[in-house]
C-alpha positions as CSV (number, residue, x, y, z in Angstrom):
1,X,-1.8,-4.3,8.5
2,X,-0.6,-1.1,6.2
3,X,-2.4,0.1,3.5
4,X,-2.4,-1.6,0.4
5,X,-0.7,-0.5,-2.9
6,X,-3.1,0.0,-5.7
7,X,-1.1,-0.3,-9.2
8,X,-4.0,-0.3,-12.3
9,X,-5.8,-3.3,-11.7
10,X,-3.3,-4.7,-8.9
11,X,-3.7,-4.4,-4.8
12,X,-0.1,-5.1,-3.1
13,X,0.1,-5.8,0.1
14,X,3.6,-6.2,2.7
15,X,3.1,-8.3,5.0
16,X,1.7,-11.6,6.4
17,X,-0.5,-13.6,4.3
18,X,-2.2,-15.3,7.2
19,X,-3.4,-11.7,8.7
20,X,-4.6,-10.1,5.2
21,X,-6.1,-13.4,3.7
22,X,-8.7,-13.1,6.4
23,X,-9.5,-9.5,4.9
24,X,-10.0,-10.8,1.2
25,X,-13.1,-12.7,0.4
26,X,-13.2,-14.7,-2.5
27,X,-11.2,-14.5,-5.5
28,X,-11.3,-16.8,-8.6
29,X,-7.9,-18.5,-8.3
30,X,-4.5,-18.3,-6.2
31,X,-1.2,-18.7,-8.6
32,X,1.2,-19.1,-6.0
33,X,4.9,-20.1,-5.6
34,X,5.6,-20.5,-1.8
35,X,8.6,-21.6,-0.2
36,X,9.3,-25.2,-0.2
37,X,11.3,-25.8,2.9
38,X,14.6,-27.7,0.7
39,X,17.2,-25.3,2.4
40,X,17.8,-23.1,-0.5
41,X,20.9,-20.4,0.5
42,X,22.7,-18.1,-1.2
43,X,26.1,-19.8,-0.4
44,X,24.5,-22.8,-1.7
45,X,22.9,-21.3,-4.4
46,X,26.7,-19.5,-5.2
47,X,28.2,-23.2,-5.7
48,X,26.0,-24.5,-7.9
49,X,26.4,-22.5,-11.3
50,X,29.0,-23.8,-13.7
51,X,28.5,-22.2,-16.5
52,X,28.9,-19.0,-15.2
53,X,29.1,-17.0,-12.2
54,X,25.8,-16.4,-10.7
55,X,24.4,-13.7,-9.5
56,X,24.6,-12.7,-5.8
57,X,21.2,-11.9,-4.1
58,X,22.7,-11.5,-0.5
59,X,22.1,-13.5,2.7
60,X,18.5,-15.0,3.0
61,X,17.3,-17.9,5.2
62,X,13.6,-17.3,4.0
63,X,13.6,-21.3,2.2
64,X,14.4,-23.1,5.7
65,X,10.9,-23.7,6.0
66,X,8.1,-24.5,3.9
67,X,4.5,-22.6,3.7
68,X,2.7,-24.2,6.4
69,X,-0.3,-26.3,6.4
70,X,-2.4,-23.5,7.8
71,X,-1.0,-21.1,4.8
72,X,-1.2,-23.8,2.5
73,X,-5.4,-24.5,3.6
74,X,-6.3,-20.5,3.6
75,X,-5.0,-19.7,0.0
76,X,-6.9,-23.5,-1.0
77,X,-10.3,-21.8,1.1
78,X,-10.4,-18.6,-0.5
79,X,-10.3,-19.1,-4.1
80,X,-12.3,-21.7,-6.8
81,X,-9.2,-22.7,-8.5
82,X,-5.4,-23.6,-7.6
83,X,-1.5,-23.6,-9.3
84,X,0.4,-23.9,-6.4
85,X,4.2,-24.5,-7.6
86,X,6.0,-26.8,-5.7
87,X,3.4,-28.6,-4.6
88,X,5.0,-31.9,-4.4
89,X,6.1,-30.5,-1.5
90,X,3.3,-30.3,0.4
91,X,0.3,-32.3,1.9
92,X,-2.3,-31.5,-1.1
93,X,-4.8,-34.1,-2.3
94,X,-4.2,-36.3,-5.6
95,X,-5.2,-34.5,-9.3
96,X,-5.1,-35.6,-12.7
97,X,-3.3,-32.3,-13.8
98,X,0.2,-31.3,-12.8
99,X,1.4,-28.0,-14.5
100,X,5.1,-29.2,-15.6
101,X,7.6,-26.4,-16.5
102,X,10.7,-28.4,-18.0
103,X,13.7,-25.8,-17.8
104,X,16.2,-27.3,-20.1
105,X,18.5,-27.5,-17.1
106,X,22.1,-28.7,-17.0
107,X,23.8,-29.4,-14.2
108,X,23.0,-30.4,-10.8
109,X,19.4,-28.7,-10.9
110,X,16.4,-29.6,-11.4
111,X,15.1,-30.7,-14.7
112,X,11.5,-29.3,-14.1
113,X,9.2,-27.8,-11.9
114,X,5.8,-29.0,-10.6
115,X,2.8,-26.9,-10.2
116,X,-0.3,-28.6,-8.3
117,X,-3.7,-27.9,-9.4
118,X,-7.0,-28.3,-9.0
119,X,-7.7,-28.1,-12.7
120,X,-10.3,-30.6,-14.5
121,X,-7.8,-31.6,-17.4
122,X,-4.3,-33.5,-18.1
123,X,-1.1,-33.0,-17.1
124,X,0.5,-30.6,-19.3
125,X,3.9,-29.2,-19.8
126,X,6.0,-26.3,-21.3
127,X,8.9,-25.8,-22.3
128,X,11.2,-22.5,-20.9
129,X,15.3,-22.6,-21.2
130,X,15.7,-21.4,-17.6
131,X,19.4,-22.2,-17.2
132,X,21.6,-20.0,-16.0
133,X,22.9,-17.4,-17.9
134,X,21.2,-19.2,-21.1
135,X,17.4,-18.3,-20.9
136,X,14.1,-17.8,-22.9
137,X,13.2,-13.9,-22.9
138,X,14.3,-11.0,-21.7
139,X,13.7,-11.5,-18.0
140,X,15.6,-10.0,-15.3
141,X,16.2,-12.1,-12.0
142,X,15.8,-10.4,-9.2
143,X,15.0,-12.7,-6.9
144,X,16.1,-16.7,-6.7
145,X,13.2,-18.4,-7.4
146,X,12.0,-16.1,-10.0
147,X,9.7,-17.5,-12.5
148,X,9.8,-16.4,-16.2
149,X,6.8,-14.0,-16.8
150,X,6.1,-16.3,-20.1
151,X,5.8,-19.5,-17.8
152,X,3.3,-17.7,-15.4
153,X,1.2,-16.3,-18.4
154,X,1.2,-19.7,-19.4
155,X,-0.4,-21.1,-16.1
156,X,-2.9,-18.4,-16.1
157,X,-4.1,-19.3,-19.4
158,X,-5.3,-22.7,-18.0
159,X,-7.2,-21.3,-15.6
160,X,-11.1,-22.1,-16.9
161,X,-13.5,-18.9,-17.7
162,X,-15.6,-17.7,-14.7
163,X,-19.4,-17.0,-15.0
164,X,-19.1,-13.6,-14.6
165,X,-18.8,-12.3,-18.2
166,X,-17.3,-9.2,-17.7
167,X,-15.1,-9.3,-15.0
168,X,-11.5,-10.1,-15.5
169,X,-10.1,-13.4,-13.3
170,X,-9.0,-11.9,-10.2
171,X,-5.9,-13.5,-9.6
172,X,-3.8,-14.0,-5.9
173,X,-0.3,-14.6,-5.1
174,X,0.0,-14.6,-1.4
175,X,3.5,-15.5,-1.8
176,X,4.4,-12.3,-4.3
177,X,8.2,-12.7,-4.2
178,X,9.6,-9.9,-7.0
179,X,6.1,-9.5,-8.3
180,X,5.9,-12.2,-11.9
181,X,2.7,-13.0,-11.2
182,X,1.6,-9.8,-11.2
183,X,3.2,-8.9,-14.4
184,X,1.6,-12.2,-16.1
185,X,-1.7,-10.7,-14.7
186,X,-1.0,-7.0,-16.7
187,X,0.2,-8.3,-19.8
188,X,-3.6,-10.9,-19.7
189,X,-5.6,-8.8,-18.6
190,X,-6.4,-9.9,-15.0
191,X,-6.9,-8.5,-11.5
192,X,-4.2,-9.1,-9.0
193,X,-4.1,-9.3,-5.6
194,X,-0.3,-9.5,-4.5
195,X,1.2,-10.2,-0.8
196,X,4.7,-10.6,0.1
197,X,6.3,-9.7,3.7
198,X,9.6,-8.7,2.6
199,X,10.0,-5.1,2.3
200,X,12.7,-6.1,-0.4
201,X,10.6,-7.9,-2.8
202,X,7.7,-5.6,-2.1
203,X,8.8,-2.7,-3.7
204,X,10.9,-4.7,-6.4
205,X,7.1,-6.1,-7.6
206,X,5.9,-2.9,-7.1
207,X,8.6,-1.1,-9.7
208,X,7.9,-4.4,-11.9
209,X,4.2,-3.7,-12.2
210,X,4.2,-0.3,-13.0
211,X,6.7,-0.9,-15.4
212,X,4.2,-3.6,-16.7
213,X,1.6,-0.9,-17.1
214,X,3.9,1.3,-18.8
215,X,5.0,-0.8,-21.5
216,X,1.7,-2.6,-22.5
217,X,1.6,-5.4,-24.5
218,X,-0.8,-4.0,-27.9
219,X,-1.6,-8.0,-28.6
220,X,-3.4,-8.2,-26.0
221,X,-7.3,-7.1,-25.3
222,X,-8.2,-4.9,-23.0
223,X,-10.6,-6.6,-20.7
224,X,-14.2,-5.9,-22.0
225,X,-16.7,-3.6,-19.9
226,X,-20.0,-4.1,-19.0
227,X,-22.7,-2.5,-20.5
228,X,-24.8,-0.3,-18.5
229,X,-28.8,-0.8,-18.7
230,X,-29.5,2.7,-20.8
231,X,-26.2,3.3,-22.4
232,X,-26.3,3.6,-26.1
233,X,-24.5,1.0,-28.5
C-alpha cells in the first residue's frame, strides 16, 4: 500500500479498498457509490445519448462486476452510518429510508437513482436535472457515473450529528471514482477519507479537491475548534 495523499482535511488513497479498509478504524459514515455489475461500457454508453453527442471517456470494463459482498460488509463494519448508491443492487437488509435522486431523465435512462441507508427517517428525494447535456450546476463530468457535487452535499446533510462536539463527520468513499464526494465533504465542512484503485480517477479527485480548497465556499462555516482547558475566551 503507497502513501496516502493528504489534501486539507482529506486522506486519498490508490488502491484496493479491501487492503487499506483494514488500516482505517472507525469512521462516522461511508458515502459510497460502487459499481453495480449492469454492464455499463463506453460503446454502450456512446449509443444511448440522443440529445446530443456524448462525451467519450475511453474503453473501461470496470462496471462488469458489482462491489462484492465482502466489499460491500467491510465499508457496512467500519462506519456508524451508511448511503450506499445503488444499493438495490446488492444483498443489504430492509430500511425505511431510501435516498431517491430523480434526474429529470429522458430517454432510455433511468428516471432516478437509489441510495440505501441505514438512516432512522423516511424516504426522501431530490430533485437534480442530470440529463445529458441539460444539467443542474456547473459540474464537469469526468467520469461516467459522476454524481452532481449538489446531490452528494445533499446526502451528507442527512447524515445525523455525532457525539463528538467538535469534530467534523469523517466521511469515507471507498469507491472515490473522480473524487465528488470529496468535494461535497470541503464545501460542508467534513473529513474525508477517499480510496479509488484507478490511477486515472485518483489524480482527477486529487486536482478536484484541491481545487475545492482553493475556491471555498464563504456560506459555509468553518468547522468549530475545541477549546483547550486554560485557553482564554
Amino acid at each position: 500500500m503507497t502513501d496516502p495523499t493528504i489534501i486539507g482535511d482529506c486522506t486519498l488513497y490508490q488502491g484496493d479498498c479491501l487492503e487499506i479498509l483494514p488500516t482505517l478504524g472507525k469512521v462516522d459514515a461511508v458515502v459510497t457509490d460502487p459499481p453495480y455489475g449492469i454492464g455499463e461500457s463506453n460503446e454502450r454508453a456512446l449509443s444511448r445519448e440522443k440529445l446530443a453527442k456524448p462525451k467519450d471517456y475511453g474503453h473501461f470494463e470496470w462496471d462488469q462486476q458489482p462491489a462484492s459482498a465482502e466489499q460491500i460488509e467491510a465499508i457496512r463494519g467500519c462506519s456508524q452510518y451508511q448511503i450506499i448508491f445503488g444499493g438495490n443492487y446488492f444483498n443489504l437488509p430492509p430500511t425505511r429510508c431510501w435516498l431517491v435522486w430523480d434526474k429529470q431523465n429522458t430517454g432510455d435512462f433511468a428516471d432516478c437513482e437509489l441510495a440505501w441507508t441505514n438512516l432512522n427517517k423516511a424516504v426522501r428525494r431530490i430533485y437534480w436535472r442530470w440529463n445529458g447535456m441539460i444539467r443542474k450546476g456547473s459540474d464537469i463530468r469526468q467520469h461516467p457515473t459522476q454524481k452532481p457535487v449538489g446531490v452528494m452535499e445533499w446526502c451528507l446533510e442527512h447524515i445525523p450529528e455525532v457525539m463528538n462536539d467538535f469534530t467534523p463527520h469523517t466521511i469515507l468513499d471507498p469507491f472515490m471514482g473522480s473524487g465528488t464526494t470529496g468535494v461535497a465533504c470541503v464545501n460542508l465542512g467534513r473529513k474525508f477519507i477517499g480510496i479509488e484503485m484507478e490511477p486515472k480517477y485518483f489524480d482527477i479527485a486529487c486536482e478536484r479537491i484541491t481545487k475545492a480548497y482553493d475556491q471555498p465556499d464563504l456560506f459555509v462555516p468553518a468547522p468549530s475548534k475545541p477549546v483547550q482547558e486554560g485557553m482564554d475566551i
